[in-house]
Biopython code that builds the backbone (N, CA, C, O; Angstrom):
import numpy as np
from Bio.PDB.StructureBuilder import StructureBuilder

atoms = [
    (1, "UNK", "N", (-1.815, -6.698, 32.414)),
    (1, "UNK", "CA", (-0.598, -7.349, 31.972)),
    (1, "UNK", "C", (-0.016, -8.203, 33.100)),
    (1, "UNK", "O", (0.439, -9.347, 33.113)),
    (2, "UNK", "N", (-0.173, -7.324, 33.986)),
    (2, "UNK", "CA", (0.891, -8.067, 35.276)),
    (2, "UNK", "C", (-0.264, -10.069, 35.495)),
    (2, "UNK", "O", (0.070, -11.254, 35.493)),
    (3, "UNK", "N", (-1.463, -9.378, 35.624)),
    (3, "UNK", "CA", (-2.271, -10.609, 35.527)),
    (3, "UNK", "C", (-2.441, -12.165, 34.738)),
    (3, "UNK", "O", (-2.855, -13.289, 35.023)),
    (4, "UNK", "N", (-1.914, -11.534, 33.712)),
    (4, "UNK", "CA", (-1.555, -12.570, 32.571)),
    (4, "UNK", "C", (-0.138, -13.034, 32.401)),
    (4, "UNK", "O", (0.310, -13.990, 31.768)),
    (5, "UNK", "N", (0.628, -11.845, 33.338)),
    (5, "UNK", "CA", (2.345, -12.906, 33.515)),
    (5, "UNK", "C", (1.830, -13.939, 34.637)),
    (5, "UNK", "O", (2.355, -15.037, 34.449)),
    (6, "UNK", "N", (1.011, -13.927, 35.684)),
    (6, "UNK", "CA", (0.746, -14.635, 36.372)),
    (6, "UNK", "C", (0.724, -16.398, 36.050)),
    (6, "UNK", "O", (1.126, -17.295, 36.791)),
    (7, "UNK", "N", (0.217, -16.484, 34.925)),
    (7, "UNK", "CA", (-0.408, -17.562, 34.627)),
    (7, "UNK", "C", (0.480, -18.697, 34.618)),
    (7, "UNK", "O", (1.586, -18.233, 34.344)),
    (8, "UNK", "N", (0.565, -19.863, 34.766)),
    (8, "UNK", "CA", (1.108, -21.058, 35.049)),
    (8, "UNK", "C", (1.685, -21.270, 33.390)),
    (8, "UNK", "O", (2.823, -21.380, 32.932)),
    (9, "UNK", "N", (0.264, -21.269, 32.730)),
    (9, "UNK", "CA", (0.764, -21.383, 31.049)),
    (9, "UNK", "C", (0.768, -20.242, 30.511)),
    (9, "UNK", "O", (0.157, -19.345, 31.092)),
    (10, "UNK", "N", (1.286, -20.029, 29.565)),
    (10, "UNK", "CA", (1.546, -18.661, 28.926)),
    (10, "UNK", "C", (0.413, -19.128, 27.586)),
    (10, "UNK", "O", (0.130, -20.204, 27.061)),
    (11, "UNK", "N", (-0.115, -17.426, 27.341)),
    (11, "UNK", "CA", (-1.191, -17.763, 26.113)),
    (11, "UNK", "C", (-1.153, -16.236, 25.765)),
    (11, "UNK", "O", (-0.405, -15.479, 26.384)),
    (12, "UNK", "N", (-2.158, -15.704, 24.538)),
    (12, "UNK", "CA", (-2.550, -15.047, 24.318)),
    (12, "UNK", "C", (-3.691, -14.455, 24.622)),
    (12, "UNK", "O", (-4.646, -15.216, 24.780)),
    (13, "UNK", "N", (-3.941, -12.916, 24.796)),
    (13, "UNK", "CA", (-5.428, -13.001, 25.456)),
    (13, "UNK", "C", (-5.599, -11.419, 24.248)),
    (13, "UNK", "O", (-4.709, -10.831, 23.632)),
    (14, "UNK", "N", (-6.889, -11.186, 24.292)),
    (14, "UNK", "CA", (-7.254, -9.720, 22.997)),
    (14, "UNK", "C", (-7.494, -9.029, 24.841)),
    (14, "UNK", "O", (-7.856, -9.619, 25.858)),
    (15, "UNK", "N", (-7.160, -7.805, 24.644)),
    (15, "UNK", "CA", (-7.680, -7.188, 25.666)),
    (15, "UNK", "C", (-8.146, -5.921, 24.538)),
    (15, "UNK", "O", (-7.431, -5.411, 23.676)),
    (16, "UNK", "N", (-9.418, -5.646, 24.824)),
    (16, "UNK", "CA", (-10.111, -4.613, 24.087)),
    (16, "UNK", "C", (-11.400, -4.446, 24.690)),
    (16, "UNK", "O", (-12.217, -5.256, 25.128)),
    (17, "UNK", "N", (-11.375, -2.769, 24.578)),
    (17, "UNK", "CA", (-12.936, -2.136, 24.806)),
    (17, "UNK", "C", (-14.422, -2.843, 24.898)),
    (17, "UNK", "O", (-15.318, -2.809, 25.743)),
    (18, "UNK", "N", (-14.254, -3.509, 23.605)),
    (18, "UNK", "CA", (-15.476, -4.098, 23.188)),
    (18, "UNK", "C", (-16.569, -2.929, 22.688)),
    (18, "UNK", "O", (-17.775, -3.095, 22.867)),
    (19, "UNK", "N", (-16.080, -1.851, 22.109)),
    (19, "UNK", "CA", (-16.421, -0.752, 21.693)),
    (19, "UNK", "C", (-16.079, -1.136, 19.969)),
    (19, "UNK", "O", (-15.102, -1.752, 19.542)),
    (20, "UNK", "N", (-16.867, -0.734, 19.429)),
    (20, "UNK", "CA", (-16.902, -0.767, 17.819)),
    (20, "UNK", "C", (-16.568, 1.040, 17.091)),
    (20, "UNK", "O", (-17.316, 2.016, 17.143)),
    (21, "UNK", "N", (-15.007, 0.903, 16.384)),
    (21, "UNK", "CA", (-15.242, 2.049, 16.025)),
    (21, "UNK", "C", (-14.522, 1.799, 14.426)),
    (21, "UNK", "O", (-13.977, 0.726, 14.167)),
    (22, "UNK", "N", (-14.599, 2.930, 13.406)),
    (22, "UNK", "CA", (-13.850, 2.931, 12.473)),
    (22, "UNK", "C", (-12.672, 3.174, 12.914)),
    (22, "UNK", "O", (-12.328, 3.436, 14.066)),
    (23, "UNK", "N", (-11.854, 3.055, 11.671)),
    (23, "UNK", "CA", (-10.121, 3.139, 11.533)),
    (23, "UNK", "C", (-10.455, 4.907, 11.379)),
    (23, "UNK", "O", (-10.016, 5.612, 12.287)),
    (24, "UNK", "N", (-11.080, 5.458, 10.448)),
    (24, "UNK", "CA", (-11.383, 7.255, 10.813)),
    (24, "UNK", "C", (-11.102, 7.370, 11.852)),
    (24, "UNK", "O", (-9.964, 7.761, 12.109)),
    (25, "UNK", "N", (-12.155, 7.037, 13.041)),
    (25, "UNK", "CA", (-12.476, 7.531, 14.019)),
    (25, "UNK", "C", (-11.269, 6.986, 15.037)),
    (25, "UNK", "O", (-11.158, 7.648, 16.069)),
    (26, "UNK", "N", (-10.390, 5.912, 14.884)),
    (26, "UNK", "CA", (-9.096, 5.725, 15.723)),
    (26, "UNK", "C", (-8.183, 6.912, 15.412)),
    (26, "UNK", "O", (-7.761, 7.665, 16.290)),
    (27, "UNK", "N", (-7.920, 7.025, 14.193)),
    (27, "UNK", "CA", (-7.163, 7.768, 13.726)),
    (27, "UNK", "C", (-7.222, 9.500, 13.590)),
    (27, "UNK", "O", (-6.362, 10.298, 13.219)),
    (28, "UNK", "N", (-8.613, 9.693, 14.055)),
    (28, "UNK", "CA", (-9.199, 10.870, 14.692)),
    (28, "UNK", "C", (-8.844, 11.417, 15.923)),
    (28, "UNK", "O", (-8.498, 12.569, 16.183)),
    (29, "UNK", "N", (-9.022, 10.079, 16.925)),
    (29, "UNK", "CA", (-8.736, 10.135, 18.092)),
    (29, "UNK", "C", (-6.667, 10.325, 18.495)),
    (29, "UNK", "O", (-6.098, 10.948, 19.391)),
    (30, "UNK", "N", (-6.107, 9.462, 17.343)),
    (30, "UNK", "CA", (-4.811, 9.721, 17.977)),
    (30, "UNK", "C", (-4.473, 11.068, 17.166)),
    (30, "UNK", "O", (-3.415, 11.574, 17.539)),
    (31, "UNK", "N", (-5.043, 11.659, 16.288)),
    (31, "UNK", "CA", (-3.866, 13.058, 15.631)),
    (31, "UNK", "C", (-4.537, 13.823, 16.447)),
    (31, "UNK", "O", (-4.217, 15.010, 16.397)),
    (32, "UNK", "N", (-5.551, 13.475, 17.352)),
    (32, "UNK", "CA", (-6.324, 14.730, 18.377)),
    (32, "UNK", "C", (-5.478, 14.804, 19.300)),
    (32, "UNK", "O", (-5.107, 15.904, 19.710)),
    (33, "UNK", "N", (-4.902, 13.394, 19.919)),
    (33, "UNK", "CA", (-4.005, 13.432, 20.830)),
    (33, "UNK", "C", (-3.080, 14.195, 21.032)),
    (33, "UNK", "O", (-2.819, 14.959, 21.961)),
    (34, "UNK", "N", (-2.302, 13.801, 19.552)),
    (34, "UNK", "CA", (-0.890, 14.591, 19.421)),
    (34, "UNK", "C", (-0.962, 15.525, 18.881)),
    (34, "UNK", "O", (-0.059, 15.579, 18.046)),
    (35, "UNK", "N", (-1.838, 16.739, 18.871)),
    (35, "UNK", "CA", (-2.190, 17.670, 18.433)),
    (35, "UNK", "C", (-1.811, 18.119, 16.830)),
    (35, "UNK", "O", (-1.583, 19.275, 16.473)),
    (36, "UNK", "N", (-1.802, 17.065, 16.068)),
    (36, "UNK", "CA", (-1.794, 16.839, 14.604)),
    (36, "UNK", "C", (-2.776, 17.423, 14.003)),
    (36, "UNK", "O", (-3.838, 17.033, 14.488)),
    (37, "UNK", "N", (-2.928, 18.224, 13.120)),
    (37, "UNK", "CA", (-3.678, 18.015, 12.057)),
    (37, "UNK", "C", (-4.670, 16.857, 11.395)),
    (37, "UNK", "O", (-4.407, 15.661, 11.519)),
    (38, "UNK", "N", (-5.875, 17.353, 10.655)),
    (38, "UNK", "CA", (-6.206, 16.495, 10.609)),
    (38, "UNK", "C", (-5.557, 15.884, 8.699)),
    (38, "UNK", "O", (-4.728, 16.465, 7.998)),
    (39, "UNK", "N", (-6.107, 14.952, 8.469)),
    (39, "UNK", "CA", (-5.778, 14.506, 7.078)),
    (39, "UNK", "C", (-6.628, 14.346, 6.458)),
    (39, "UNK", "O", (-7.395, 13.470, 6.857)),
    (40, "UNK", "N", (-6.974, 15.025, 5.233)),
    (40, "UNK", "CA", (-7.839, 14.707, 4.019)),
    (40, "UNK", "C", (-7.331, 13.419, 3.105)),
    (40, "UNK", "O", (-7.942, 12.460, 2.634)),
    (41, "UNK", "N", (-6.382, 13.697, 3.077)),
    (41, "UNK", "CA", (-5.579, 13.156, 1.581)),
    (41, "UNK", "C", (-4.681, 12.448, 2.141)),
    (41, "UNK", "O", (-4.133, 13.118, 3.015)),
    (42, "UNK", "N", (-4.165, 11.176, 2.045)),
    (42, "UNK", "CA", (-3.222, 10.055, 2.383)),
    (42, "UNK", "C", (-2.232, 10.179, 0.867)),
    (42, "UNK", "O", (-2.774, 9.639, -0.097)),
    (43, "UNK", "N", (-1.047, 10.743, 0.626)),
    (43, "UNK", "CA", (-0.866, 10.081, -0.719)),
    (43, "UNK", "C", (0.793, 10.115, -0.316)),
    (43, "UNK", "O", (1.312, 10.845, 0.528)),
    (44, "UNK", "N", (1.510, 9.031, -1.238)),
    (44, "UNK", "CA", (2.805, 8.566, -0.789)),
    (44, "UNK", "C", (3.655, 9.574, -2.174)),
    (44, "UNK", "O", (3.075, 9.941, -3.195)),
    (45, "UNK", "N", (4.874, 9.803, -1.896)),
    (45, "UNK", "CA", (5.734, 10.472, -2.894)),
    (45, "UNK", "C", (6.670, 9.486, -3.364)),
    (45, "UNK", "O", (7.486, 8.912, -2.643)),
    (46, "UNK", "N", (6.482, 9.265, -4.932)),
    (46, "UNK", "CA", (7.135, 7.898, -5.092)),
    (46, "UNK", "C", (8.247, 8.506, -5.696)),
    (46, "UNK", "O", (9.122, 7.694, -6.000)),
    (47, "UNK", "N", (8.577, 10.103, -6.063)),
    (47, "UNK", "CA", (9.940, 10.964, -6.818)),
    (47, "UNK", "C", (10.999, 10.329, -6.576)),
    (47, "UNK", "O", (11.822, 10.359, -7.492)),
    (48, "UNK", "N", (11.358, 9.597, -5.403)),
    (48, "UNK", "CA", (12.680, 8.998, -5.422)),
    (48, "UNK", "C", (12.827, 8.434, -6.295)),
    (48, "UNK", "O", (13.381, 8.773, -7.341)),
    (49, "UNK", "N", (12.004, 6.757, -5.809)),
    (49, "UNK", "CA", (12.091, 5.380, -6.577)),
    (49, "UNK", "C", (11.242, 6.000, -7.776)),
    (49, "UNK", "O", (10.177, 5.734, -7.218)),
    (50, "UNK", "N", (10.889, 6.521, -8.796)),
    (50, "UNK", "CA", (10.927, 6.829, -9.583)),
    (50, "UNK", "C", (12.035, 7.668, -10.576)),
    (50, "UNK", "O", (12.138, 7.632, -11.802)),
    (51, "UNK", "N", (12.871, 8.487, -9.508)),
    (51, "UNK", "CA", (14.249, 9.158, -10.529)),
    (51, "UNK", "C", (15.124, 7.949, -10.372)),
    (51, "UNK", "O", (15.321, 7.141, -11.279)),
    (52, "UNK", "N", (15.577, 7.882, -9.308)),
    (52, "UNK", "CA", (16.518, 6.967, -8.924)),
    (52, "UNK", "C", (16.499, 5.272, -9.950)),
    (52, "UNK", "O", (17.194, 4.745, -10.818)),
    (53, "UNK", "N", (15.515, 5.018, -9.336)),
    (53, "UNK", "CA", (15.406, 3.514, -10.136)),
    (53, "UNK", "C", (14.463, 3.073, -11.631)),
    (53, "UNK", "O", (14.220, 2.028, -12.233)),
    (54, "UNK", "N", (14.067, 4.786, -11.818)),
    (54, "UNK", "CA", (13.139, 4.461, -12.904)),
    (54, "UNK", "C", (11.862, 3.630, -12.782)),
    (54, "UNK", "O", (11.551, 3.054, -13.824)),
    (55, "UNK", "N", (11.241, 3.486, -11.972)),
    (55, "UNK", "CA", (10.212, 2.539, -11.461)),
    (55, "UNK", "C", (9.044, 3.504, -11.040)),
    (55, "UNK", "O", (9.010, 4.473, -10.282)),
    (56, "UNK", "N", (7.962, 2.785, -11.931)),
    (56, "UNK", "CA", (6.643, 2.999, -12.135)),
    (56, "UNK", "C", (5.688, 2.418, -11.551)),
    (56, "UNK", "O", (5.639, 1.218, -11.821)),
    (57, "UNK", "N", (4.531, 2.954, -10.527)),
    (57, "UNK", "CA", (3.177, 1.914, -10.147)),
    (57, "UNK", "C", (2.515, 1.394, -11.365)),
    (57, "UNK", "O", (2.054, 2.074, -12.282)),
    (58, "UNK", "N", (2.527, -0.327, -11.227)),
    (58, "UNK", "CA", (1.471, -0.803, -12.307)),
    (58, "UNK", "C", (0.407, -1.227, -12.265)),
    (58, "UNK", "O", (-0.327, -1.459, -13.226)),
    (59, "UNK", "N", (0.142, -1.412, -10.914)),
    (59, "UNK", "CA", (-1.127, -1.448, -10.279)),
    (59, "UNK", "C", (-1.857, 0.045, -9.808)),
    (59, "UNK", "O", (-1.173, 1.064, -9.711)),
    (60, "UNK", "N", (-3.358, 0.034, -9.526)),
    (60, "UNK", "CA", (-3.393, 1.339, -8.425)),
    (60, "UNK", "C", (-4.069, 0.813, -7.478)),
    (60, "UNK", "O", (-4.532, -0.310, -7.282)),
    (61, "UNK", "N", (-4.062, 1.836, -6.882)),
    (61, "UNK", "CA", (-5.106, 1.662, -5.199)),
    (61, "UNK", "C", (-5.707, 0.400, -5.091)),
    (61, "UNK", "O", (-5.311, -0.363, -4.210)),
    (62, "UNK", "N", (-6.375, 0.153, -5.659)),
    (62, "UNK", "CA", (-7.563, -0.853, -5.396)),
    (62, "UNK", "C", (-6.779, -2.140, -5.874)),
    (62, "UNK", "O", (-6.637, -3.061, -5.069)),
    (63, "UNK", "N", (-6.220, -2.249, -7.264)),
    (63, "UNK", "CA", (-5.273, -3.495, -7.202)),
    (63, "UNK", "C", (-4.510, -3.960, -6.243)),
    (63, "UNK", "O", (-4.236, -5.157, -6.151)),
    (64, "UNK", "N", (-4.067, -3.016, -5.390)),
    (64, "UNK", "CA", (-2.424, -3.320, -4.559)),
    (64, "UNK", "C", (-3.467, -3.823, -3.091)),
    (64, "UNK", "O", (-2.994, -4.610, -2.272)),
    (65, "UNK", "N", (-4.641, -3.355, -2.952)),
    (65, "UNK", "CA", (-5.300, -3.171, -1.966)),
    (65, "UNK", "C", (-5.716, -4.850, -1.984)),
    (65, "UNK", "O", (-5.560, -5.478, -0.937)),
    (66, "UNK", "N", (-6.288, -5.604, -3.300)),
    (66, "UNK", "CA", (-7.102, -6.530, -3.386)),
    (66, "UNK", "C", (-5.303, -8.001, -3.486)),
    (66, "UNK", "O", (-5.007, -9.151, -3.161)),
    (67, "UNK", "N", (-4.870, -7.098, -3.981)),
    (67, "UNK", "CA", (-3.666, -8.271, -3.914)),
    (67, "UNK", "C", (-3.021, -8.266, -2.431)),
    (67, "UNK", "O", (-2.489, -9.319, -2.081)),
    (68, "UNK", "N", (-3.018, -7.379, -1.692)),
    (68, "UNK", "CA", (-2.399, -7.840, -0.212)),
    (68, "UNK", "C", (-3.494, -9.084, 0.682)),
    (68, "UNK", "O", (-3.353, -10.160, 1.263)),
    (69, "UNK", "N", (-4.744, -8.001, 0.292)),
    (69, "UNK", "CA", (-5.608, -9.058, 0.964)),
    (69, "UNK", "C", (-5.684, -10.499, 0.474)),
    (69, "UNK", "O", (-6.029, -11.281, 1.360)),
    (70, "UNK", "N", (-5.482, -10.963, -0.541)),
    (70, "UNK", "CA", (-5.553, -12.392, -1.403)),
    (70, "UNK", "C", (-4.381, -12.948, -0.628)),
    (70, "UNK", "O", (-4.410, -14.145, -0.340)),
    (71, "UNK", "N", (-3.132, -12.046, -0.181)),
    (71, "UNK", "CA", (-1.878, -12.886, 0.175)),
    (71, "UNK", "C", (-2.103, -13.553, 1.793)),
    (71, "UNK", "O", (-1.687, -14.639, 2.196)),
    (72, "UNK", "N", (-3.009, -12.377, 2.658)),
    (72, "UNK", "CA", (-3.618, -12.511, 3.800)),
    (72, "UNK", "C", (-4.252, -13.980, 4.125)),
    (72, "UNK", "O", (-4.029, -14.799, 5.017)),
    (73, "UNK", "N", (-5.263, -13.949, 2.855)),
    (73, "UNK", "CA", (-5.737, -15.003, 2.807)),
    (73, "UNK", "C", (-5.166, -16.099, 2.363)),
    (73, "UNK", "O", (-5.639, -16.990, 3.069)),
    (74, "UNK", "N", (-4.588, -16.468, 1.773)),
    (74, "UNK", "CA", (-3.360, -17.087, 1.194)),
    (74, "UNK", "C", (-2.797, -17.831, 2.350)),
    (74, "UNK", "O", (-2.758, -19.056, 2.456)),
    (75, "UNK", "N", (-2.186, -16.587, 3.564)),
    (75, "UNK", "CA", (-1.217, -16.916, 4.507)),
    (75, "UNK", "C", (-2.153, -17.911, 5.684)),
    (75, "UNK", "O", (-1.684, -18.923, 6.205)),
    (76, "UNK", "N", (-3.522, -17.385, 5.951)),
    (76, "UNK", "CA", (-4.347, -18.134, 6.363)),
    (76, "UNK", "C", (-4.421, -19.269, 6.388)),
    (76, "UNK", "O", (-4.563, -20.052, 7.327)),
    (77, "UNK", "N", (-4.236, -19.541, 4.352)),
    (77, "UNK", "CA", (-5.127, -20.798, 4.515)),
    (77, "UNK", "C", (-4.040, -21.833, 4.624)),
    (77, "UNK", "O", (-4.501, -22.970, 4.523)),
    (78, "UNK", "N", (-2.706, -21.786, 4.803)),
    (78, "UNK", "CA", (-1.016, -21.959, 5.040)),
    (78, "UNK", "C", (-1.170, -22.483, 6.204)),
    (78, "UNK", "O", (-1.149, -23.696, 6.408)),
    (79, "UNK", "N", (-1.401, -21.293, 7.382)),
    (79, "UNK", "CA", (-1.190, -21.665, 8.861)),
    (79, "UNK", "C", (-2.318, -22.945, 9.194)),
    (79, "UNK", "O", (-2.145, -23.727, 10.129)),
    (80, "UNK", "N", (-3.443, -23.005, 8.302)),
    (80, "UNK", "CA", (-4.544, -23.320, 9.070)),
    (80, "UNK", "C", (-4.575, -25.038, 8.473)),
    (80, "UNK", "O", (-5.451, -25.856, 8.752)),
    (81, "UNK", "N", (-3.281, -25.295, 7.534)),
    (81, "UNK", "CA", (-2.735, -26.955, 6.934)),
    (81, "UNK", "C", (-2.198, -27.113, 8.018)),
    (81, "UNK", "O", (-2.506, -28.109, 8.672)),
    (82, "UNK", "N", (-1.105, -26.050, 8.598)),
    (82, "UNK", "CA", (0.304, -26.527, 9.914)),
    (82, "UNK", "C", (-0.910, -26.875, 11.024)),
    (82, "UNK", "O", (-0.924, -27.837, 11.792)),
    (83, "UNK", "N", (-1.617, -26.140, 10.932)),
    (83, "UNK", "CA", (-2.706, -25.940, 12.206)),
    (83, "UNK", "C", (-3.201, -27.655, 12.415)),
    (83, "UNK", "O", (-2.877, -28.327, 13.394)),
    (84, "UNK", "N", (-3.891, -28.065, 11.471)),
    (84, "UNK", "CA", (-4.486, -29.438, 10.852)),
    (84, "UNK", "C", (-4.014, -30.108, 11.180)),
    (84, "UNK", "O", (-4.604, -30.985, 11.813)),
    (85, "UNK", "N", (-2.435, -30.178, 10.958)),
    (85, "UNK", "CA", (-1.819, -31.384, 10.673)),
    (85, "UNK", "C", (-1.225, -31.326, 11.935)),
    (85, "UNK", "O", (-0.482, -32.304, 12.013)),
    (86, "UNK", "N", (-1.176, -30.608, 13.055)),
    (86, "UNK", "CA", (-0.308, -30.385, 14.195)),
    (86, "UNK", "C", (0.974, -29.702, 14.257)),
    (86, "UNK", "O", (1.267, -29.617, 15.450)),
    (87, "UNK", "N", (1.963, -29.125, 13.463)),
    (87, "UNK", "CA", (2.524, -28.429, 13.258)),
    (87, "UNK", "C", (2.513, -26.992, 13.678)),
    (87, "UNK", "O", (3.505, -26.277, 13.535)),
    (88, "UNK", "N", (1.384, -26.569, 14.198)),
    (88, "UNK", "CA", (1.543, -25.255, 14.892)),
    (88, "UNK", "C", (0.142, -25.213, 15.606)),
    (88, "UNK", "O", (-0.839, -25.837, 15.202)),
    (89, "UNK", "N", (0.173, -24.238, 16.946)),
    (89, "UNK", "CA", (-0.648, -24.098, 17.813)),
    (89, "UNK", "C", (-1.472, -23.488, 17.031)),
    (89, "UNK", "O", (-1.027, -22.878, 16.059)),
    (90, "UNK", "N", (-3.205, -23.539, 17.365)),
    (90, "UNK", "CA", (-4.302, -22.880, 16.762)),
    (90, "UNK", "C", (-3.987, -21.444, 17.206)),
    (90, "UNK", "O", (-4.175, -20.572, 16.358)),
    (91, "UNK", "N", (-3.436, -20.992, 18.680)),
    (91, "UNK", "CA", (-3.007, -19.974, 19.226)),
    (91, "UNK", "C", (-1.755, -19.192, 18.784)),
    (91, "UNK", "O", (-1.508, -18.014, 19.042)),
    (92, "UNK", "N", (-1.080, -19.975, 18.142)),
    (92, "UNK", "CA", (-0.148, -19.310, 17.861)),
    (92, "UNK", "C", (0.031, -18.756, 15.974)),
    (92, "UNK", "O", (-0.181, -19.247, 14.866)),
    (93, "UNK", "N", (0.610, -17.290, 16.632)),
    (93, "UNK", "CA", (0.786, -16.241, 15.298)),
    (93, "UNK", "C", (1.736, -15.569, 15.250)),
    (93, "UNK", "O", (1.993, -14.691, 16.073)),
    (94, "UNK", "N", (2.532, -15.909, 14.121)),
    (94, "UNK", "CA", (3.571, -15.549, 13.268)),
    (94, "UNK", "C", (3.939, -13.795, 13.481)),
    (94, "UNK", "O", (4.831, -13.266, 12.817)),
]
sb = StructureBuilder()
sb.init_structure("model")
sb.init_model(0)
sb.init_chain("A")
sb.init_seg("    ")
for serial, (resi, resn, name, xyz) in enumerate(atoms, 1):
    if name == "N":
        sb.init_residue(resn, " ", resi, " ")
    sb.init_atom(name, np.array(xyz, "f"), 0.0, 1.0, " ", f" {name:<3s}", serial, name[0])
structure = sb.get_structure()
């Protein structure tokens, strides 16, 4: 860090392992850390916003999953017109 305040210009840099792992196996590694449990089952409790506001999932898993990613891409292909046209650094992210 201290190395990269150094710099004359300011930029972005990835600092990483260069190690390939799953999101499991990150997420293995930090509930090992914090001496967590492990997790089988991910599931959210929607009892509130369901008494409260009457509101129902109308999508499931895999819908909500395939529509974030479409917006991802979406947002992509957004930055990458500003990008084109000069309007925003290739380096720079929102």
């Amino acid at each position: 860090m201290w190395m990269m305040l150094q710099q004359e210009k300011p930029d972005d840099y990835v600092v990483a392992t260069e190690e390939s792992h799953t999101v499991e196996e990150f997420l293995d590694v930090a509930f090992e850390f914090v001496g967590a449990a492990e997790i089988d089952n991910l599931e959210g409790d929607a009892t509130k916003v369901k008494k409260v506001l009457g509101w129902k999932p109308m999508v499931g898993f895999e819908k909500s999953v395939k529509m974030m990613v479409d917006e991802d891409i979406e947002l992509g292909k957004r930055e990458k017109v500003l990008v084109d046209a000069g309007y925003m650094d290739a380096q720079q992210q929102p």
